[in-house]
C-alpha distance (Angstrom), angle and dihedral (degrees) to the residues before:
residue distance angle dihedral
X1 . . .
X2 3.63 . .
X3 3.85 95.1 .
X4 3.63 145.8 -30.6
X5 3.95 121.3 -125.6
X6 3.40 145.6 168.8
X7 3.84 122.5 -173.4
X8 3.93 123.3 -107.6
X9 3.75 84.5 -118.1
X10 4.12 91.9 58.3
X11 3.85 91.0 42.8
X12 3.70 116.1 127.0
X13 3.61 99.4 24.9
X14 3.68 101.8 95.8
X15 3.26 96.1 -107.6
X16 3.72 91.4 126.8
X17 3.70 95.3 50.0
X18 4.01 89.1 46.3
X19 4.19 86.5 54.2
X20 3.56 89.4 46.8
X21 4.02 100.1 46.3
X22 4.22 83.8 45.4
X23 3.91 85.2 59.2
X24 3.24 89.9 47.4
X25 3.49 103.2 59.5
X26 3.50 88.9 38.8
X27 3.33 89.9 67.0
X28 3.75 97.9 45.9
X29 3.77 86.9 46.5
X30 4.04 78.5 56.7
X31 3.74 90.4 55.4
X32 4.09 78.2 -118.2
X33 3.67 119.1 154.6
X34 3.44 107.2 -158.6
X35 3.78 147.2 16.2
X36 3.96 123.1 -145.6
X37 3.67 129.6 -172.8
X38 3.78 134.6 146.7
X39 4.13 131.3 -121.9
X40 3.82 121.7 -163.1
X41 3.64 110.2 -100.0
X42 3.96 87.5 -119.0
X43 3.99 98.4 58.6
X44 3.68 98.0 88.9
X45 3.45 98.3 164.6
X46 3.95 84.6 56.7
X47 3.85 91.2 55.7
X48 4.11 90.2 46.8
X49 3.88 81.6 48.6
X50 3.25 94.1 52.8
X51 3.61 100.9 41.3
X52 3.86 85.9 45.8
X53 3.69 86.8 76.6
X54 3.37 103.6 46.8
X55 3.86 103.8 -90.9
X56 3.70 125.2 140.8
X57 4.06 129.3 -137.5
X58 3.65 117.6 -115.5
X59 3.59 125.6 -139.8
X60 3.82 96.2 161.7
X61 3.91 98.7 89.2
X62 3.66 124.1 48.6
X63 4.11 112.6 -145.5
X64 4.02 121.6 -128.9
X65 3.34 135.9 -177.4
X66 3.94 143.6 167.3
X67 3.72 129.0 -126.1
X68 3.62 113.9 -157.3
């Protein structure tokens, strides 16, 4: 999954949270473990977002990429 949005209009709804508890289970359904993904370092209402449900920042992997 590329990314996971919801509109400005559709903030504060929990519609976020209900995407993110659906992956969740998916996951578990998957007999998956964990779920990774990245935020920019500028979204802070992201990171409170993310924290909000319980998730924890990373600073063990660094990410990479090539633009060609």
């Amino acid at each position: 999954m590329k990314e996971l949005y919801v509109d400005e209009n559709y903030r504060g709804q929990k519609i976020g949270e209900q995407l993110m508890n659906s992956l969740k289970i998916e996951a578990k359904q998957n007999n998956r473990n964990q779920i990774k993904w990245t935020v920019a370092p500028w979204n802070k209402a992201g990171q409170k977002f993310y924290e909000r449900l319980g998730a924890t920042e990373n600073n063990e992997w660094l990410n990479y990429e090539w633009k060609i």
